[in-house]
C-alpha atoms as one frame of an Amber mdcrd trajectory, in Angstrom:
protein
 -22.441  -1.820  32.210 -25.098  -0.399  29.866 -26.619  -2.939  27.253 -24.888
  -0.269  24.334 -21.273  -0.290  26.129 -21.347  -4.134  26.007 -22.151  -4.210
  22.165 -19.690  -1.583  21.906 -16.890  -3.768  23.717 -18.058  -6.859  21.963
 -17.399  -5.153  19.016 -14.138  -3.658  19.714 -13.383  -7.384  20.927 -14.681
  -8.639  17.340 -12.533  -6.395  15.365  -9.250  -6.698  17.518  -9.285 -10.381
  16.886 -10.425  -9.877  13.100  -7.537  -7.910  12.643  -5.084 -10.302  14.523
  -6.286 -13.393  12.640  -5.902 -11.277   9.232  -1.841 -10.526  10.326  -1.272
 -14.128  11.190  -3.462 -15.659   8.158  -1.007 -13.167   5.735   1.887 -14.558
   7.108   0.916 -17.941   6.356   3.044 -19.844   3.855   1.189 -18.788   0.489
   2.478 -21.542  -2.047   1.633 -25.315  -0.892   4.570 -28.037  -1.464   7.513
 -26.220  -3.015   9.138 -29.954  -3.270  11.036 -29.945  -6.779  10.360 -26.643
  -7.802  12.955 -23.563  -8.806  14.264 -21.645  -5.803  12.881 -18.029  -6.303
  15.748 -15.972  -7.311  16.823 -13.083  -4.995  19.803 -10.176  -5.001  20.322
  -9.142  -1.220  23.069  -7.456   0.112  25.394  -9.238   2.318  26.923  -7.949
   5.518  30.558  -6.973   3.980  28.454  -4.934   1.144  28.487  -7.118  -1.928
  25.593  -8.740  -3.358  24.514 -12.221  -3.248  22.241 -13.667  -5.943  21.370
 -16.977  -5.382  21.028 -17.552  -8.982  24.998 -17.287  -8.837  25.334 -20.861
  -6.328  24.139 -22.802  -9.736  25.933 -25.706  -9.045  26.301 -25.865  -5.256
  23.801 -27.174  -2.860  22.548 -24.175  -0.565  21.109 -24.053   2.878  19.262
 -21.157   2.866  18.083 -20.119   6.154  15.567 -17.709   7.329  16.730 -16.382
  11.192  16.303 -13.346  13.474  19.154 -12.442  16.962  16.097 -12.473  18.738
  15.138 -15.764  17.733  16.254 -18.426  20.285  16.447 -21.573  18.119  17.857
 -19.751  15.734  21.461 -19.162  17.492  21.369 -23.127  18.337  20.930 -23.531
  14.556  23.401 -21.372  13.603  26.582 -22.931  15.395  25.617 -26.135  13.951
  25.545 -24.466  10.148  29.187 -22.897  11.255  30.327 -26.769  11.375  28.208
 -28.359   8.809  29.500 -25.686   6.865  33.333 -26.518   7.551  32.212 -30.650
   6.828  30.183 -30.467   3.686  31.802 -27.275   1.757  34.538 -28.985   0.240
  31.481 -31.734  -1.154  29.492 -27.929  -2.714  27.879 -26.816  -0.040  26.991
 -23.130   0.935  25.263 -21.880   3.340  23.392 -18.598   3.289  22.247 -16.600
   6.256  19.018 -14.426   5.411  18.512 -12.209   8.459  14.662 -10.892   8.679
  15.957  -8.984  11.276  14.996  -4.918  12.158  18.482  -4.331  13.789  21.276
  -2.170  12.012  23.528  -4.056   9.808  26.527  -3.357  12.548  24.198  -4.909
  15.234  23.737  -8.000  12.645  27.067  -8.226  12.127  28.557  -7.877  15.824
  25.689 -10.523  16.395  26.767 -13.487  14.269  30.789 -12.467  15.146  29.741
 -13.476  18.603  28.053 -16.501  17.558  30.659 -17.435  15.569  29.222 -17.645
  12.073  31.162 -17.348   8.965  29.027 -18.527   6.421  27.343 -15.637   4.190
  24.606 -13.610   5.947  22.573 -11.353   4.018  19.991  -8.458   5.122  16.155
 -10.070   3.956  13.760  -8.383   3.336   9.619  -8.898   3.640   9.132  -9.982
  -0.098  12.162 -12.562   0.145  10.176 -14.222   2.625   7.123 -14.161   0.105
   8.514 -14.848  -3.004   9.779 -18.463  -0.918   6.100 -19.317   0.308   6.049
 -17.145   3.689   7.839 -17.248   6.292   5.644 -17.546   9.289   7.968 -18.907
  11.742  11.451 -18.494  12.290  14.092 -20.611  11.845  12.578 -21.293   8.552
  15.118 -23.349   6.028  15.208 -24.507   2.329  17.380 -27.221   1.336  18.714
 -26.852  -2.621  19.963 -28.936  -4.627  22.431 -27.738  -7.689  20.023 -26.782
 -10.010  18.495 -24.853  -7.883  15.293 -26.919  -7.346  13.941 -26.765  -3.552
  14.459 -30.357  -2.032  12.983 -29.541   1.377  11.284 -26.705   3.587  11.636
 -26.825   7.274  10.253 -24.748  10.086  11.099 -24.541  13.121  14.008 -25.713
  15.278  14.995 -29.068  13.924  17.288 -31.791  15.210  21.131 -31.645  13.803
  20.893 -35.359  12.257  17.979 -34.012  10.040  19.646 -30.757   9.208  22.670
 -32.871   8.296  20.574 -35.697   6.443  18.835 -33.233   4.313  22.104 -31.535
   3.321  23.065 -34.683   1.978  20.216 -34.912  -0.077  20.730 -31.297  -1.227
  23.919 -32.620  -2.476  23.195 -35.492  -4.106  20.326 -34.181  -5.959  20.574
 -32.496  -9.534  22.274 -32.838 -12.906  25.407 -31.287 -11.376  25.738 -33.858
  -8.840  24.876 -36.872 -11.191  27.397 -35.498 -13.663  30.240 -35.653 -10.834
  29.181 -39.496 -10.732
């Protein structure tokens, strides 16, 4: 190889990986501990065609939870939310799928049918993921408590007893739940 075909691959090299680095580094989460502070407000369109604000759970603790189908720990995840769901709804819980998915709404849909999800799923989009931080990795979940303050932000596949433990906490936390008390 000539001297000017190696700078010329070293280059090409240089650049790749710039770029690469720059798509990862923009996914990064942008805002640092969310802990305490007001869930962004969104209006998404859920899979039977109504919309979902979150603004309108005011009141209710909310998982909120970031997945894709092709995402592997996310379809572990989600059969646990199906029964959390059916344990800790009657105490104000909801649970609310956001799919960050590129699949057609009927592939969504078919999807979490065969996964056995009936919580609310809604179709995400790139700037709901922003406006909570970034979501670099997927599962990604928020834990809210009933005033709609953020009381935890988990990424990644996490074990059941610490989904369940910080539902609880979603639940117990906020003027709604101290004036049930």
């Amino acid at each position: 190889m000539k001297r000017t075909e190696m700078v010329l691959a070293a280059v090409v090299v240089a650049v790749s990986l710039m770029l690469f680095a720059a798509r990862f580094v923009a996914r990064q989460p942008t805002q640092g501990n969310m802990h305490g502070t007001t869930a962004p407000d969104f209006a998404l369109q859920a899979l039977e065609g109504r919309t979902v604000k979150l603004s309108d759970y005011r009141g209710k603790a909310v998982l909120l939870n970031f997945w894709a189908t092709w995402c592997q720990p996310c379809k572990i995840e989600m059969s646990w939310f199906t029964e959390l769901d059916k344990q800790y709804g009657p105490q104000g819980l909801v649970i609310i799928g956001v799919t960050m998915d590129d699949a057609s709404p009927e592939e969504i849909s078919t999807f979490a049918k065969k996964v056995g999800v009936h919580y609310t799923i809604v179709l995400g989009k790139e700037k709901t993921g922003e406006d909570f931080g970034g979501v670099p990795f997927l599962p990604a979940t928020f834990y809210i408590d009933r005033d709609g303050k953020i009381v935890e932000r988990v990424f990644g596949l996490k074990s059941r007893s610490e989904i369940e433990d910080n539902i609880k906490r979603a639940l117990a936390q906020g003027n709604a739940a101290q004036a049930r008390k």
